[in-house]
C-alpha positions in Angstrom: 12.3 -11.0 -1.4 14.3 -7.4 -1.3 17.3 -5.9 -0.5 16.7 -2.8 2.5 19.2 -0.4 3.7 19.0 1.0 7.1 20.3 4.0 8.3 19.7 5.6 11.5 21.5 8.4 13.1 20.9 9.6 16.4 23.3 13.1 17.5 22.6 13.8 21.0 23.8 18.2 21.6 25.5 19.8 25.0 25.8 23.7 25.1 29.3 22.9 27.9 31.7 19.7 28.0 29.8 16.8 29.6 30.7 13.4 30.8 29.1 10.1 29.2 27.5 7.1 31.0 27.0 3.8 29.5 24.9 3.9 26.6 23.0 0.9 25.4 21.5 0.1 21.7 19.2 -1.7 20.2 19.7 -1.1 15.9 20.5 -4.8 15.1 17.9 -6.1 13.2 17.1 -9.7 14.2 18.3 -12.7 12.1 15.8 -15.0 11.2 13.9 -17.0 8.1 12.2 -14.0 6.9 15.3 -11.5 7.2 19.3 -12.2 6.4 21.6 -9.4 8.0 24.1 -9.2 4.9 26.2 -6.1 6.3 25.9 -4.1 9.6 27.7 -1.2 10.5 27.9 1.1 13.8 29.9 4.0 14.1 29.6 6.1 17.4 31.7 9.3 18.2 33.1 10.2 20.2 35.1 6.0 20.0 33.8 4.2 23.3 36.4 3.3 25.6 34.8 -0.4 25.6 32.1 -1.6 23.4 30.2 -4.9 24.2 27.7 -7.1 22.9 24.7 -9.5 24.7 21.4 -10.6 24.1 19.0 -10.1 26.6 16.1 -12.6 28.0 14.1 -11.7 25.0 17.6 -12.6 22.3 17.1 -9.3 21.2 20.7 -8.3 20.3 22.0 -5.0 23.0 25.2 -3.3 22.6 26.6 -1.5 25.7 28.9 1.4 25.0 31.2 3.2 27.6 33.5 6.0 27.7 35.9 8.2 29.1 36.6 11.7 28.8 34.1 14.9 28.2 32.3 16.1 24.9 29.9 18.3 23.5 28.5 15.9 21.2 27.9 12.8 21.0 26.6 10.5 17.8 25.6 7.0 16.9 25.0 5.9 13.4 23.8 2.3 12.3 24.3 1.3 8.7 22.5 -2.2 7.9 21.8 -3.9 4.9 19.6 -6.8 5.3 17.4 -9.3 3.0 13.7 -9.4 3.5 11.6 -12.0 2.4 7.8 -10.9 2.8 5.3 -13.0 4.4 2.0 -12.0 4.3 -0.8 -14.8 4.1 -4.5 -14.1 3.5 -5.0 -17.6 5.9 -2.5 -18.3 8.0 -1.8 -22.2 8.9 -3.3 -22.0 12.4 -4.1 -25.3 14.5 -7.9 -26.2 14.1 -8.6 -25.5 18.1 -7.6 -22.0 17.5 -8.9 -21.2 14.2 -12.9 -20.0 16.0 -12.3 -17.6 18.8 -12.5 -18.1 21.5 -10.0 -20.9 21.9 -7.4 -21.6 24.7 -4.0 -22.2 24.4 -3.0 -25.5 25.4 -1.2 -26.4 28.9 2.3 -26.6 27.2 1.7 -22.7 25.1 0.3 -21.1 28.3 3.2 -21.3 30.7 5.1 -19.6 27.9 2.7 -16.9 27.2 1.8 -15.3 30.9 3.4 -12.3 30.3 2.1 -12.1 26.7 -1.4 -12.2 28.5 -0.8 -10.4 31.5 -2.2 -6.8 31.3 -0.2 -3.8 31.6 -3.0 -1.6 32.1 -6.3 -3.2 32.9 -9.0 -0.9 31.6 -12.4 -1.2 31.1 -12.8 0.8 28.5 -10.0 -0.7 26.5 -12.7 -4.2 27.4 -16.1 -2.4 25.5 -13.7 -1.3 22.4 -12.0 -4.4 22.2 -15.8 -6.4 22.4 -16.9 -4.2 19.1 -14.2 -6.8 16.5 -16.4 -10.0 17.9 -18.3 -10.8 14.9 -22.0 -11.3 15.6 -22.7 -14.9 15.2 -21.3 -16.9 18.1 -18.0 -17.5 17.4 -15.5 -15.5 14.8 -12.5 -16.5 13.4 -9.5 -15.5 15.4 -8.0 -14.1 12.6 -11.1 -11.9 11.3 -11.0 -10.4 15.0 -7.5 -9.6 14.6 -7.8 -8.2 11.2 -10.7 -6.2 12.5 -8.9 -4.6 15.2 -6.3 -4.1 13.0 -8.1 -2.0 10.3 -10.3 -0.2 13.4 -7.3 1.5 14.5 -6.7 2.8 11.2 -10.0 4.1 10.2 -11.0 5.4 14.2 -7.6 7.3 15.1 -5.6 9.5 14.0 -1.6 9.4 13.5 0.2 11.6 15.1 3.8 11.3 15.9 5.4 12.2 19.1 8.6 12.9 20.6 8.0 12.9 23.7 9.3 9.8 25.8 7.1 6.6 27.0 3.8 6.0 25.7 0.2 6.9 25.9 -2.3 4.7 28.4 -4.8 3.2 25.9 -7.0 5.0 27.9 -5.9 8.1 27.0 -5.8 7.1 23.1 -8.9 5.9 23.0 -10.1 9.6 24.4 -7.5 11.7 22.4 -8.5 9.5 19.2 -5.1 10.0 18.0 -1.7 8.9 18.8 1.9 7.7 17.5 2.3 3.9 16.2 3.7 3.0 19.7 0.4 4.3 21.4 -1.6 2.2 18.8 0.3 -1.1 18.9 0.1 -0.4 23.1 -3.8 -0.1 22.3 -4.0 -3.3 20.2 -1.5 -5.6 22.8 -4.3 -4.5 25.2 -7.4 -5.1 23.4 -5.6 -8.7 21.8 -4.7 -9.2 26.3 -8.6 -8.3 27.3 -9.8 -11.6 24.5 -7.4 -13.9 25.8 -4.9 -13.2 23.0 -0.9 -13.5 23.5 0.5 -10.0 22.4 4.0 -8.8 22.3 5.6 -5.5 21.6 7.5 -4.8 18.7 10.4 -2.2 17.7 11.7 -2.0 14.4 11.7 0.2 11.1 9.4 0.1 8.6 10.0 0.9 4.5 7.6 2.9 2.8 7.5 2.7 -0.9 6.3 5.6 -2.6 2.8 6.5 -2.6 2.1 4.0 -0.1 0.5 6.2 2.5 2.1 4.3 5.0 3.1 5.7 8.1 6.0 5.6 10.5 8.7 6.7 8.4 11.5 9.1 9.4 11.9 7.4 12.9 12.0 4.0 14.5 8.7 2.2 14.2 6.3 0.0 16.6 3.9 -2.4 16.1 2.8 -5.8 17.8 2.8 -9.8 17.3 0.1 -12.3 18.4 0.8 -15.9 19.3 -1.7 -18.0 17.1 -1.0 -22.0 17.8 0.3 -23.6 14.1 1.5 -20.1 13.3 3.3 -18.5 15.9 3.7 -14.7 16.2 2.7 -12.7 13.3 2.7 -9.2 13.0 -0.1 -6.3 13.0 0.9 -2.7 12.5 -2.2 -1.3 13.6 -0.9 2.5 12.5 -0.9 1.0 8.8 -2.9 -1.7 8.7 -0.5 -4.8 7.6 -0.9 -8.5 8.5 1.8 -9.9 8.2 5.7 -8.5 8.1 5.3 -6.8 4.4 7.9 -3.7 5.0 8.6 -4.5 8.5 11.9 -5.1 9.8 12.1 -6.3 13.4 14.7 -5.1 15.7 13.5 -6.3 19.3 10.0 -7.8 20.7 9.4 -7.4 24.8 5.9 -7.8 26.7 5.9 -3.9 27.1 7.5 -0.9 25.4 9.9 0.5 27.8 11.9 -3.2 27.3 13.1 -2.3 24.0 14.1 1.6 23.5 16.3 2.2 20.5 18.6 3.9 22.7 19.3 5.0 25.8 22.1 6.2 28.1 23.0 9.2 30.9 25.8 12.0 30.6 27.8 13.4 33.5 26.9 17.5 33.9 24.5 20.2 34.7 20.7 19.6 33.2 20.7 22.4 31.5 23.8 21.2 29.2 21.6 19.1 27.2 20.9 20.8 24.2 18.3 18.9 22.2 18.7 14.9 20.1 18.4 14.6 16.4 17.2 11.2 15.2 16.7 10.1 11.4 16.1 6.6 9.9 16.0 6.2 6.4 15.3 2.9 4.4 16.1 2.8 1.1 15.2 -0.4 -1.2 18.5 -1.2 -3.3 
């Protein structure tokens, strides 16, 4: 168990006076038996005219800013300070049907788990790399495959982090060999998809103790969860090569990536007003 701080700050620039739209954040981590929110904090300037709160269909926690007047700038900054308690198994407590892949989920798990099967973007090629973290003999542990894909993406690609909106198509990560951790965790929800695994999308932060070689930091920080029966979802950050939530700190989980962006929002003005955004996340160990 630890003690994080989070801090992210996000400063969006206008060279002119603009108008704001609604604005809508995601920076809440989410409560559960493996993290306690102990103090949150959100400051945003200029003040909001109205500021809201909802969860969506996922529970993720959304808050939905609106405002009146003009600005030239225009900043958010979250300030949380959560407990963590670390889970991270060598075997995980799975039922015995699923233990050998392949196994299917029973009547009751499937109609929950469509869109955690359902391809976003079916690919043979994604098929053949996924087929490569079968172990030979004829069945593997569902776990080993997972671990395998896991510590593939590691060692086959390289990290590179982007700025640049959306994500890359596994397609094109598997022929750029390189991408950021939301391109890899995209890759891994699609190879877990191809195998008949239940995959979800995750957005959080990550803490990176020193000398860790860990990467991620600096930013907001993806990854995904599989639905294993008798464990539920557990976590694999393919860009660093955890099982389990050791540093991780979930903020939202979605079938695809575009359901959970940190933040996002319009302004009123010319296109060329917008100056440039300035994001920084720190997490500090207290």
């Amino acid at each position: 168990m630890s003690f994080l701080t989070v801090r992210h700050s996000t400063v969006y620039r206008y060279s002119e006076p603009v108008g704001l739209g609604e604005h809508r954040m995601m920076f809440r981590p989410r409560d559960s038996h493996d993290l306690r929110l102990v103090q949150t904090g959100l400051t945003i300037l200029p003040h909001p005219a109205h500021l809201r709160w909802l969860h969506d269909p996922f529970d993720n926690s959304v808050a939905i800013a609106t405002f009146e007047g003009e600005t030239r700038e225009l900043s958010f900054e979250s300030v949380v300070t959560l407990e963590h308690f670390e889970t991270t198994l060598l075997e995980y407590p799975l039922e015995d049907y699923a233990r050998s892949y392949p196994f299917r989920y029973s009547d009751e798990d499937f109609v929950n788990l469509v869109r955690a099967l359902t391809r976003q973007f079916p690919s043979a090629e994604v098929d053949r790399w996924a087929l490569q973290f079968l172990e030979p003999a004829e069945s593997s542990t569902t776990m080993n495959v997972l671990r395998a894909m896991t510590h593939g993406i590691r060692e086959q690609f390289v990290y590179s982090r982007r700025v640049e909106k959306g994500v890359q198509t596994p397609d094109d990560t598997l022929r750029l060999r390189r991408g950021s951790c939301r391109d890899f965790a995209v890759l891994m929800i699609e190879g877990a998809r191809s195998l008949g695994i239940a995959a979800r999308f995750v957005s959080g932060y990550i803490y990176i103790p020193q000398h860790s070689g860990h990467a991620g930091g600096g930013a907001t920080h993806a990854w995904m969860q599989a639905y294993l029966p008798g464990a539920g979802w557990i976590d694999f950050d393919p860009t660093n090569s955890i099982i389990g939530n050791r540093n991780l700190i979930r903020v939202a989980v979605a079938w695809t990536a575009d359901q959970v962006l940190p933040l996002w929002g319009s302004y009123i003005g010319p296109a060329a007003a917008f100056q440039g955004m300035d994001v920084t996340v720190t997490v500090t160990q207290n």
